[in-house]
RONU-370934 format. One record per residue (C-alpha): residue number from 1; residue in three letters; z, y, x. Coordinates in steps of 0.02 Angstrom, whole numbers, plus 50000, padded with zeros to 5 digits. Each point is the difference from the previous one (the first is absolute). Layout:
BEGIN
PT   resi   resn      pz      py      px
PT    NUM    ala       Z       Y       X
...
This chain:
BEGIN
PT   resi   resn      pz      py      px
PT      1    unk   53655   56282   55754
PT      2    unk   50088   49829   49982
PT      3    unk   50003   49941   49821
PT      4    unk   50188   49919   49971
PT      5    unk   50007   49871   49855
PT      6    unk   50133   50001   49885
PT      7    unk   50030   49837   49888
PT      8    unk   50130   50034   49851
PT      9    unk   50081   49858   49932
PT     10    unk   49995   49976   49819
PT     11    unk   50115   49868   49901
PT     12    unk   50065   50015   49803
PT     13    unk   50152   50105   49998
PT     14    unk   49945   50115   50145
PT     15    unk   50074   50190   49991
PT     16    unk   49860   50114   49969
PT     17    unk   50044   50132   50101
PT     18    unk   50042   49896   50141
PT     19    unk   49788   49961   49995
PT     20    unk   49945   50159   49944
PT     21    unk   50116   50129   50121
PT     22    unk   49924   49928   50166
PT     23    unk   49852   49957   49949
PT     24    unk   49964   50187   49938
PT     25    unk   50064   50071   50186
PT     26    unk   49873   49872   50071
PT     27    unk   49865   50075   49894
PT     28    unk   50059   50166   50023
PT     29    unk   49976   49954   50188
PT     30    unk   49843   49958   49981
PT     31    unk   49946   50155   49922
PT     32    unk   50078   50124   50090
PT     33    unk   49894   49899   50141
PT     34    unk   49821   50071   49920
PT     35    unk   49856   49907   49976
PT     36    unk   50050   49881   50159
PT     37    unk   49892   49851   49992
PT     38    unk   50099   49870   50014
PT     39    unk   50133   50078   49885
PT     40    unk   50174   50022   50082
PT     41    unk   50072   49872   49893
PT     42    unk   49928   49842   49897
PT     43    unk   50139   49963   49876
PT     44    unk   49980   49818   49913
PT     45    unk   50113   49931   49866
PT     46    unk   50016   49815   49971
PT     47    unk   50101   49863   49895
PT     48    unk   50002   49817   49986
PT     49    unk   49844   49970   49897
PT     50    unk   49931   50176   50010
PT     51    unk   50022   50025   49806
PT     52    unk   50095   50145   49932
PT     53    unk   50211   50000   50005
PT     54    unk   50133   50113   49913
PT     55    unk   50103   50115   50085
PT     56    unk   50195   50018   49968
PT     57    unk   49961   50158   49896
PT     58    unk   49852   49910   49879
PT     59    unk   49848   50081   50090
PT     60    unk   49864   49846   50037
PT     61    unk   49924   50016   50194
PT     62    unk   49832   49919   50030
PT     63    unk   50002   49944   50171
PT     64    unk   49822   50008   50122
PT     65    unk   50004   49824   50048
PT     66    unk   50109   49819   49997
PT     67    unk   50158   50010   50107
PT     68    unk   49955   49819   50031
PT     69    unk   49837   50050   50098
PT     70    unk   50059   50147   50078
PT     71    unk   49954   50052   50193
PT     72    unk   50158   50066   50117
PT     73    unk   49998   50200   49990
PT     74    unk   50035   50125   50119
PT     75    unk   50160   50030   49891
PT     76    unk   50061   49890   49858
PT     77    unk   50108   50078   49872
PT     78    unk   50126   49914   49913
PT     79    unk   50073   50092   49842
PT     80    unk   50140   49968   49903
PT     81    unk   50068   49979   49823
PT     82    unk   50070   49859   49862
PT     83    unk   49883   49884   50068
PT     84    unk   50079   49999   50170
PT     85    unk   50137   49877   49933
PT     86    unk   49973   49884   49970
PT     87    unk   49857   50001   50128
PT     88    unk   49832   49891   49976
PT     89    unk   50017   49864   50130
PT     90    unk   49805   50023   50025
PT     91    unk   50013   50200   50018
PT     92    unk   50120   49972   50125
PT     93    unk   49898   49856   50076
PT     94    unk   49845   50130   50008
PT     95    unk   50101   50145   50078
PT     96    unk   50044   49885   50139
PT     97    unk   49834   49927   50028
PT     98    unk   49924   50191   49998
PT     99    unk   50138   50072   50122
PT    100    unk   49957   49946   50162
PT    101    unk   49834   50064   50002
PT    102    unk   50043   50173   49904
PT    103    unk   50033   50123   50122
PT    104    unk   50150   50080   49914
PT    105    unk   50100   49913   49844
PT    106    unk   50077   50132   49888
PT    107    unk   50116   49982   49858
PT    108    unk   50051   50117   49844
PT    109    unk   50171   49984   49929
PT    110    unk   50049   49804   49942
PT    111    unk   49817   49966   50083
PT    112    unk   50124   49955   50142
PT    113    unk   50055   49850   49926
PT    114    unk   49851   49939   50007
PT    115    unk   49969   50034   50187
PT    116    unk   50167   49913   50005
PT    117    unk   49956   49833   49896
PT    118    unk   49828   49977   50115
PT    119    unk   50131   50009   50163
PT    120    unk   49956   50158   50079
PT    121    unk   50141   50122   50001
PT    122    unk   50108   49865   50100
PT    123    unk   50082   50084   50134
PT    124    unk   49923   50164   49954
PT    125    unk   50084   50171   49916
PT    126    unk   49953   50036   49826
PT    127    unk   50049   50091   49857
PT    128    unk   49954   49989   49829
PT    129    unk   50055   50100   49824
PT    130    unk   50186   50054   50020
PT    131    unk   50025   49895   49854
PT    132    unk   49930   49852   50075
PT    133    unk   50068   50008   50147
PT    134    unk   50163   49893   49996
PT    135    unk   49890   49860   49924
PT    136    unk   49862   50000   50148
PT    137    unk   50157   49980   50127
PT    138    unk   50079   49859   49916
PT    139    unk   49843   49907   49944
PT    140    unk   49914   50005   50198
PT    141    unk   50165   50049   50111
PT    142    unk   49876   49981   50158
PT    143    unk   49933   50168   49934
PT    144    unk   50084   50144   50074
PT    145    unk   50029   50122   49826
PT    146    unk   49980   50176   50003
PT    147    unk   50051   50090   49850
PT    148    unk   49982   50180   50047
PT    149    unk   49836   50043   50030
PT    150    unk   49848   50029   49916
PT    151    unk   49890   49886   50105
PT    152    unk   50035   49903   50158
PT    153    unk   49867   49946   50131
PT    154    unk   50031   49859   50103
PT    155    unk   49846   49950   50132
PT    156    unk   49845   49981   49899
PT    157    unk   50093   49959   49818
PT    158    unk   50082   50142   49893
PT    159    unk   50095   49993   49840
PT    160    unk   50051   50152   49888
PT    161    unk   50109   50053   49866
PT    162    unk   49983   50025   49819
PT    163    unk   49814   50045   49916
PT    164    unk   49986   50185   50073
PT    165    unk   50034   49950   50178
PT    166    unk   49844   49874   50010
PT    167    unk   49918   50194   50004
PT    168    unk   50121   50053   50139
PT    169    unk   49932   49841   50092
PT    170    unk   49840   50003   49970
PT    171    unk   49997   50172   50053
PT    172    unk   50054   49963   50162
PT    173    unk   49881   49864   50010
PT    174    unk   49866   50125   49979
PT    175    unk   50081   50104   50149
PT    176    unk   50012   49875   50105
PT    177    unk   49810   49957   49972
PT    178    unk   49918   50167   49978
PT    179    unk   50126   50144   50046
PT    180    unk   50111   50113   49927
PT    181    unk   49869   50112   49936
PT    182    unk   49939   49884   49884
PT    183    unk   50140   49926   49944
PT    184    unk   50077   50181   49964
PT    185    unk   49828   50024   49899
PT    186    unk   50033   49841   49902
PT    187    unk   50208   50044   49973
PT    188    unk   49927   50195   49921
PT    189    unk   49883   49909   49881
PT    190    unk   50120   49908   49946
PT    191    unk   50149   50112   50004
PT    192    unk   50107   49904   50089
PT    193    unk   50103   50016   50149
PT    194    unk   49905   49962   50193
PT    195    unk   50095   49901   50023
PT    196    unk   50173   49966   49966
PT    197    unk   50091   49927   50176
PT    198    unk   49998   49811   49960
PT    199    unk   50168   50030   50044
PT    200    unk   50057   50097   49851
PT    201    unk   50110   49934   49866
PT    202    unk   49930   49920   49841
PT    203    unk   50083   50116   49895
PT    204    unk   50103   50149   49984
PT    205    unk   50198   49990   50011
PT    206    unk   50029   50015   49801
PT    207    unk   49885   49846   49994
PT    208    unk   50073   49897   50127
PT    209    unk   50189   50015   49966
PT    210    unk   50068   49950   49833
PT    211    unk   50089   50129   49885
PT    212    unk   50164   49978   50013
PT    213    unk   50109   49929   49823
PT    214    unk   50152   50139   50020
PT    215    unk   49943   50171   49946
PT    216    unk   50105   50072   50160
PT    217    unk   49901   49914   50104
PT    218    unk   49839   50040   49914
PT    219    unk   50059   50186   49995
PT    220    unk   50001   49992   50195
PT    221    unk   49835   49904   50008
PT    222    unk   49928   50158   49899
PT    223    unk   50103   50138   50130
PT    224    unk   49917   49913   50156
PT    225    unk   49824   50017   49930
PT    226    unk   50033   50189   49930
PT    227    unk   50101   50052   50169
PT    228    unk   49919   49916   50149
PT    229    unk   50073   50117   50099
PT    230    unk   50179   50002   49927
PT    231    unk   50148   49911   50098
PT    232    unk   49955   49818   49950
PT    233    unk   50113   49918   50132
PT    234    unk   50102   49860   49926
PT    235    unk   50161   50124   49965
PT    236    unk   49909   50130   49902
PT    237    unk   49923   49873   49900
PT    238    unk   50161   49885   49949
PT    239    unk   50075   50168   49939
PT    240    unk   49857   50041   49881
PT    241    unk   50028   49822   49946
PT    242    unk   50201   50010   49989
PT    243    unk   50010   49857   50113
PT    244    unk   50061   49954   50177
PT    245    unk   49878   49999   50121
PT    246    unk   50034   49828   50038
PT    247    unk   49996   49953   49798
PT    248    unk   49834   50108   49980
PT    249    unk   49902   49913   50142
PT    250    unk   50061   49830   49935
PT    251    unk   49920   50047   49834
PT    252    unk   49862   50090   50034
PT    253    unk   49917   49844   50123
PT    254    unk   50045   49902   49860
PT    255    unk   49920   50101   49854
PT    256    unk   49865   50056   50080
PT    257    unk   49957   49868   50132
PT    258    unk   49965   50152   50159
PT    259    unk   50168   50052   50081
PT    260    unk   50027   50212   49951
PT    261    unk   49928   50043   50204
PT    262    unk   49861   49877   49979
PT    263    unk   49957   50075   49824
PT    264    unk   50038   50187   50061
PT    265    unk   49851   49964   50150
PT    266    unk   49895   49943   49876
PT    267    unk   50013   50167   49882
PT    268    unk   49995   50115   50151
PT    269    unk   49858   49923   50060
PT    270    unk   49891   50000   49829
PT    271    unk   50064   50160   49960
PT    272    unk   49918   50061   50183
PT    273    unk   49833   49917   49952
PT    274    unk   49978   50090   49828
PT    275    unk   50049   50167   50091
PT    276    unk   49862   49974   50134
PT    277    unk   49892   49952   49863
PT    278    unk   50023   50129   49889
PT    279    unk   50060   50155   50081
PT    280    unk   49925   50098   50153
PT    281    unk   50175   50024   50079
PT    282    unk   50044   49972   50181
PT    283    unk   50068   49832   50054
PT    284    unk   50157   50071   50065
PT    285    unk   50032   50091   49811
PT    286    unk   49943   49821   49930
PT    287    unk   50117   49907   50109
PT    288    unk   50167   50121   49942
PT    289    unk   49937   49989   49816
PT    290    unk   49971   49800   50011
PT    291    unk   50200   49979   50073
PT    292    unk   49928   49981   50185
PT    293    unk   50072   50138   50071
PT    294    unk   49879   50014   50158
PT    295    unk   49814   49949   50015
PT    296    unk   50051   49880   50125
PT    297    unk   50098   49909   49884
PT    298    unk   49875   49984   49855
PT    299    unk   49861   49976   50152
PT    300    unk   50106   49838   50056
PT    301    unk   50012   49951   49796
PT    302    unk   49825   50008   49996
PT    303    unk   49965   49909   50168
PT    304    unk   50111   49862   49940
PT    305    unk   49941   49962   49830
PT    306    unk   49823   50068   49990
PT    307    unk   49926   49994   50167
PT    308    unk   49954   50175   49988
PT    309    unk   50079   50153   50056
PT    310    unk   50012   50130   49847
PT    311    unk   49857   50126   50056
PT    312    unk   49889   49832   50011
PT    313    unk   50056   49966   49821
PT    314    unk   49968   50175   49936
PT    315    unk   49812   49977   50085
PT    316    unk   49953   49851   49940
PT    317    unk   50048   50043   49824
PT    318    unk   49904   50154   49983
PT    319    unk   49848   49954   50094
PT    320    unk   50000   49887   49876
PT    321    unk   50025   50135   49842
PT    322    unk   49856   50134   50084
């Protein structure tokens, strides 16, 4: 069995669970390999100096070796956290003297800033934390910015989303290495989802939008989420609100940031997923309950947005959960 090695960058300020998420799926990995000799994975953490740094949260890493010293991996993982910004102009200068003979560069979260700062996200797609997303655009415009999903891959360099979705990643790392079984045996260890689409949004539609200041409009925020599948066009919804159609979507895109359609797609949609999820019902009974209508219609939702169809979904989750 090949033996793929793993370097983790270390710096002060790093997020803990950016380090410890993948680096517990590529250990995982390597278990659920046996007693393979070489192991699956050989996971190495470094940082300038090799002595110990602090994470965001307090916790004190000890790295293996001296960042300074360190040999090109098979995949070099760049995490992210406070100490991303701003970045340590020799960090940066180490990630882009270790990149070209890695064989994949990965990022977690803000680590994609600095993938950015050593130069090599130019002209590539990336995404980042939702949060952080607006900043990575206007800081290294040659970047094309996703904000959506969880983790993009773009030729041999992938970035990812917020803490959790370094595991979604790193997950499909493991796929792509040593097949779905054993990722699927790492994902039930840890309890986690194999594996969310990269596709998928970064978080759910009560997240994402913002909660609108007039209680009218907040009282039809709360009667999309309760009645999915409720008459939710435009009309129905300006007269819960006593407004105009016109004057209610004005206010709602303005309050809330989503237009009322966009925002109504986005509760149908998560209200489908928790339904597949939780409840053994057909997918044309799911579709009617989630606003859908036909399973056609919530199969094109799903398509679109996910990259799976809904019985894909439904499998995937609870091969996960047996």
């Amino acid at each position: 069995m090949t033996s793929h090695d793993v370097l983790i960058v270390l710096f002060e300020g790093v997020q803990s669970l950016d380090v410890t998420g993948p680096l517990e799926v590529f250990a995982g990995a390597a278990g659920a390999t046996g007693e393979a000799d070489p192991p699956a994975y050989r996971v190495r953490t470094a940082a300038l100096g090799g002595g110990p740094v602090r994470t965001s949260a307090g916790l004190r890493l000890l790295p293996d070796e001296d960042l300074r010293a360190a040999a090109a991996p098979d995949v070099l993982l760049v995490p992210g956290g406070r100490g991303t910004y701003p970045a340590d102009p020799e960090v940066v200068a180490r990630i882009a003297a270790l990149a070209p003979g890695a064989g994949r560069v990965v990022s977690v979260c803000t680590g994609a800033f600095l993938l950015a700062e050593a130069g090599l996200l130019a002209g590539r797609r990336a995404t980042t934390h939702w949060a952080y997303c607006g900043a990575l655009a206007r800081r290294f415009p040659r970047i094309t910015v996703d904000p959506e999903p969880i983790f993009v891959r773009d030729g041999r360099y992938a970035t990812s989303a917020g803490v959790t979705a370094g595991i979604d990643l790193a997950l499909a790392l493991v796929e792509e290495d040593l097949g779905r079984d054993v990722a699927l045996a790492v994902a039930r260890g840890l309890v986690v989802f194999l594996r969310r689409p990269g596709s998928q949004a970064q978080f759910s539609t009560q997240l994402a939008a913002q909660l609108a200041q007039r209680h009218p409009l907040r009282e039809v925020q709360r009667w999309i989420t309760e009645h999915p599948d409720a008459d939710l066009s435009v009309d129905a919804l300006a007269g819960r609100a006593a407004l105009s159609p016109r004057q209610f979507a004005r206010a709602f895109r303005a309050e809330v940031g989503v237009t009322p359609g966009q925002y109504v797609d986005r509760t149908r949609l998560e209200a489908a997923r928790r339904l597949l999820e939780d409840t053994g019902s057909g997918i044309a009974e799911i579709a009617r309950a989630a606003g859908y209508g036909t399973a056609e219609a919530m199969r094109r939702a799903f398509v679109r947005t996910l990259a799976v169809p809904p019985a894909e979904y439904r499998r995937r989750f609870h091969a996960v959960r047996s």
